[in-house]
N, C-alpha and C positions, 0 to 999 in steps of 0.2 A: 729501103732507107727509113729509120727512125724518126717516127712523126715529133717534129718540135713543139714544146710544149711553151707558152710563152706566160708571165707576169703578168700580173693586172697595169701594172706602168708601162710596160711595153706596148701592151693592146691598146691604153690611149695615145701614146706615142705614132701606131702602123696606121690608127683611125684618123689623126689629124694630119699625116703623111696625103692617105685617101684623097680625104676631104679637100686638102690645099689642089689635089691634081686633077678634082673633079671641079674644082672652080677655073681650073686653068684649059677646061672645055674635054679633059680626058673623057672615055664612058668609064663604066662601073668596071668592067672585067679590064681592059687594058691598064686602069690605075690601081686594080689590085694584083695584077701579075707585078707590078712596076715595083711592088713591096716583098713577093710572094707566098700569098693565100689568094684561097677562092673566092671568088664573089658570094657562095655560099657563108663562107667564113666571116666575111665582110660583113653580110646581114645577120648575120646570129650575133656579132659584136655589138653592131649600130643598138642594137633591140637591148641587148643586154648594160651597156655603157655608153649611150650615144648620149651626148648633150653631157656630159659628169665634166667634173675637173676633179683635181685631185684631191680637193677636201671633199668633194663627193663623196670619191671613192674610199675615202677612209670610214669615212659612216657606213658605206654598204659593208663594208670588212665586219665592222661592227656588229651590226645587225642582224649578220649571219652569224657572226659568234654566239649572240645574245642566243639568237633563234633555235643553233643547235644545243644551248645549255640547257634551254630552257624543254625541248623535244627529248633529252637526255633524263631531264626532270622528271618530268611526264612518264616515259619508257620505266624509269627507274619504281617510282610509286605507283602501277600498276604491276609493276612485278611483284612487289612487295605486298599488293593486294593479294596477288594471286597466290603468291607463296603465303602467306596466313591462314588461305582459304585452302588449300589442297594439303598444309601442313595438321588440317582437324585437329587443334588445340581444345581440352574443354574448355566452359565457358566458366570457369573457377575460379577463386585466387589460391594465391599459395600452391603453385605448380610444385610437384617435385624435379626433379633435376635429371630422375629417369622421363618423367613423362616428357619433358623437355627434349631429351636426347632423340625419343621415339619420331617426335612430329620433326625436327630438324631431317633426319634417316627416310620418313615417309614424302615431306617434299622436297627432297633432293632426289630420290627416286620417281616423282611425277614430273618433273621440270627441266629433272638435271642442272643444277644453278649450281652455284660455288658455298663450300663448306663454310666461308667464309661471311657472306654474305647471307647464307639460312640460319647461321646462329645470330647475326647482327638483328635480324627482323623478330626470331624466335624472342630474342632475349638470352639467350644461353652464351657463357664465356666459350671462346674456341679449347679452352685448357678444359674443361669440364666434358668436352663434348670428344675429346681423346681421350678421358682418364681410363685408365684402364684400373679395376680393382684388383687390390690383392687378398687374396684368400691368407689369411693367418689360423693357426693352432692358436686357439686360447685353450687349451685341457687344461696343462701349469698353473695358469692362470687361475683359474676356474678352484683348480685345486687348495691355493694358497689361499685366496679370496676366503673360500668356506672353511680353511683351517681358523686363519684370525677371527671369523665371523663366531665359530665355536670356542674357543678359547678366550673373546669378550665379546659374551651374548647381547648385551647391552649398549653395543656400539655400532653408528650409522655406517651407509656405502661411504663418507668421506674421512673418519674418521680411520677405516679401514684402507683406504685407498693412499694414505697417510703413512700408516705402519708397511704397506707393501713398498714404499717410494723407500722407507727407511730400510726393507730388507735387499734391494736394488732394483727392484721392477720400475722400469722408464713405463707409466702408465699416469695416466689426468685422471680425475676424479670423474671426468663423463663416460669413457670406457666402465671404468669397477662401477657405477650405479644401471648401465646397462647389462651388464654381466651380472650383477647384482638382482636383478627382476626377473631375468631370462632362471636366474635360481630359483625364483620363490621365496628370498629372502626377506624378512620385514625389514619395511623404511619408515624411520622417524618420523612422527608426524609434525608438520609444521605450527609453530605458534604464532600469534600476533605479540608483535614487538609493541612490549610495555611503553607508553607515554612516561616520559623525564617527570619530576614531581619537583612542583614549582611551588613558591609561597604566592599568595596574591598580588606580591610588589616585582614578582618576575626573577627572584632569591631561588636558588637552588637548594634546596636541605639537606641533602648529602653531601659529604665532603666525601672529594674524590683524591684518590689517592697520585701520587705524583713520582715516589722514589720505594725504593724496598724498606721496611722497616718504617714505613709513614703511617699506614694505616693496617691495624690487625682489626680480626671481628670476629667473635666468638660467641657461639650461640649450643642450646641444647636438645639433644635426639632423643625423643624416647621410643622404647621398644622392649617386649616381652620376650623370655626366657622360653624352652618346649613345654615347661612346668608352669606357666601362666604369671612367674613374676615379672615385674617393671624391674626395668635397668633403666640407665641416664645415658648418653654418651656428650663429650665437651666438645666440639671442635672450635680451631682456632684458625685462621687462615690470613692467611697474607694479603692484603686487597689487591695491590699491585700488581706481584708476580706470581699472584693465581695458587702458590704452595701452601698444600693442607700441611700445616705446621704440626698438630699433632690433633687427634681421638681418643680420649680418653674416656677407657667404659667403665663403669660403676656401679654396684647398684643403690648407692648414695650420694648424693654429689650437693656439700652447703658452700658457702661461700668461703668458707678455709679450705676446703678441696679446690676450689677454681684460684684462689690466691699459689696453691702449691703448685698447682699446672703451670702459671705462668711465669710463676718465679723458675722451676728449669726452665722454660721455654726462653726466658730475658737471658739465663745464662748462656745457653748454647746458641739463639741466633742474635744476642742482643734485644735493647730497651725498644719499643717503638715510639711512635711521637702519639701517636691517639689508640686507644682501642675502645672498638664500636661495640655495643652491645643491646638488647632488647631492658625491659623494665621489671625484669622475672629479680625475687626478693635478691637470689645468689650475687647479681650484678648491682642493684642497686643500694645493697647493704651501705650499712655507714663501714663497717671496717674494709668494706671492698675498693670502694672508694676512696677514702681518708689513706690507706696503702700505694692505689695506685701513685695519687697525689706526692707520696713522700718521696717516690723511686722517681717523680719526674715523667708518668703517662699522664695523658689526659684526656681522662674516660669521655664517651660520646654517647650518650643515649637516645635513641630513638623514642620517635612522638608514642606512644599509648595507639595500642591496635593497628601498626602500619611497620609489620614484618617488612615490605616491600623496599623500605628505608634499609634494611640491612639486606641487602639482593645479593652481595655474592655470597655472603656464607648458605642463607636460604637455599642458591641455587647448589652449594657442594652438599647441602643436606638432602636433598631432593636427589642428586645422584649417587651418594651414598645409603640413601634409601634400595633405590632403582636397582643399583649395580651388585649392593650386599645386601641388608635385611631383608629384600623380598626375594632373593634366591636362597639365603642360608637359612639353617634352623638353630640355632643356641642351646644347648644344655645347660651350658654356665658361662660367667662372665669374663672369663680368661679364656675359654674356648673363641669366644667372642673377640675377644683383644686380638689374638692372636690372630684371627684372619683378616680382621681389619686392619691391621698392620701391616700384611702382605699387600692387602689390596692398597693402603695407603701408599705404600712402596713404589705398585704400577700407577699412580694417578702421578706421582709427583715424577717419575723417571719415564714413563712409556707412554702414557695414554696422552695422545694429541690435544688440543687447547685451539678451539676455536678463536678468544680472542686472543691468543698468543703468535697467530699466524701458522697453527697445527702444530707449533712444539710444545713439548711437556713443560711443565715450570723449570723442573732441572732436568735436562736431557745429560744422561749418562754420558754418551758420545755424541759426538755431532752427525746431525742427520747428511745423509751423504747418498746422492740418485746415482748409482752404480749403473753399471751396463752388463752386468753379470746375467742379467736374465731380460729376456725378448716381452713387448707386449703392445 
């Protein structure tokens, strides 16, 4: 027969049963046969609930609740001890994710505890602690990287990682600059970003450009022939949309030469609203001036000794320096046109633009992340 198991309401119930039949002269064993338990049973009750009523008894429910949450508590951060302690974590920061992985594998192996629970105390995600790596071929990769890298010497991992998104490689710029070292390739070195140039009233001194055709800026390159002559070059450039409007190389250049460059230059892309220039005699001339004035520009001249004022022509002279004169050698000055022309070609169609969000000023086609090729 199946031993009955009885409620806590019941046992005060059979106890006050007892009790009434023991006031009524029963003994102890006759008045608990009269219920059916033992007088054993009877006294292991008394002890345990004798004297309770029932809001007693709700507190002792209680209590033992608290008591085993709190035992559960206890158990629990003592494992967690242990598991820290048998999981030998260095004493470091900035774990890696394998070391991570190791000490979870090491004390689940001394403990046996749940996977679940060793990465909660580790610190390691349960997704992290399954990942399984996949092995990839970068050769392609690798291949294509160092072709663009050769083909523009003078171009960074992101600038490159750019023209590969444009030939369809699904690839981030953080892959091609690790792929990029693992080559041996040189990386740009970084500069400190120039402080804004303020007037003392907190006045900006350059005017920035707002539309296409708003602000042009044109300044001059000098550079020598293989035969030790000086040449000029003009450039013009668009503030806006970043396009080297044109170069032009000479090996004289007075201020009716710059009037003739930008009289085409107004024909084919239009007038602009201001053109910025330095205080070199070419630009500051009276008939340079007194010209622009009549055609409806409105010349901008920079303060005396603060090229900085005219930054982005600056900065296209600086990489037309970079990218042509310090790799080419010139015999003559049409030899010269001519491949700055080409090269002007790739600056304004292909070569990526930082501030332009990595596209060229004018992009031939629209750049387009293909799936044509794995990375």
């Amino acid at each position: 027969m199946a031993r009955k198991r009885y409620s806590d309401e019941d046992i005060l119930k059979l106890l006050r049963e007892i009790e009434l039949k023991l006031a009524d002269g029963d003994d102890v064993r006759t008045a608990c046969r009269g219920v059916g338990v033992s007088d054993a049973t009877y006294y292991n009750w008394r002890r345990r609930f004798g004297g309770m009523g029932k809001s007693q008894l709700s507190e002792l429910r209680s209590l033992e609740k608290e008591n085993a949450r709190l035992k559960k508590i206890v158990a629990e951060l003592e494992l967690d001890k242990l598991i820290l302690k048998e999981s030998e974590l260095p004493k470091t920061e900035g774990l890696t994710t394998s070391q991570l992985r190791q000490a979870v594998i090491h004390a689940r192996q001394k403990l046996g505890t749940s996977e679940r629970r060793t990465c909660k105390v580790v610190g390691l995600a349960r997704s992290s602690m399954q990942y399984q790596a996949v092995e990839k071929n970068d050769d392609a990769l690798r291949l294509a990287m160092i072709r663009l890298a050769k083909s523009y010497g003078r171009y960074g991992y992101r600038k490159v990682a750019q023209l590969l998104r444009v030939e369809g490689w699904r690839v981030n710029h953080k892959k091609v600059e690790r792929l990029w070292r693992e080559e041996g390739l040189q990386l740009p070195q970084r500069h400190k970003k120039k402080r804004r140039l303020y007037h003392k009233d907190s006045s900006i001194i350059r005017l920035r450009p707002t539309h296409p055709n708003h602000v042009w800026s044109v300044d001059f390159v000098h550079d020598k022939l293989s035969n030790g002559r000086s040449y000029k070059m003009l450039t013009v450039l668009d503030e806006y949309t970043r396009q080297a409007l044109a170069v032009e190389v000479r090996t004289r250049m007075g201020s009716e030469d710059v009037l003739e460059v930008l009289y085409g230059l107004f024909l084919r892309h239009g007038k602009p609203d201001f053109v910025r220039s330095d205080n070199g005699p070419e630009f500051s001339s009276r008939a340079t001036q007194s010209w622009l004035e009549k055609v409806g520009v409105n010349p901008i001249r920079i303060y005396p000794g603060s090229p900085w004022e005219n930054g982005y022509n600056e900065r296209f002279n600086g990489t037309l320096r970079r990218e042509v004169l310090n790799s080419e050698w010139f015999t003559t000055t049409k030899q010269a046109q001519i491949v700055i022309n080409c090269w002007l070609r790739q600056y304004n169609h292909t070569r990526p633009h930082q501030a332009l969000n990595m596209r060229p000023p004018i992009p031939e086609t629209p750049v387009q992340y293909g799936t044509e090729h794995g990375g």
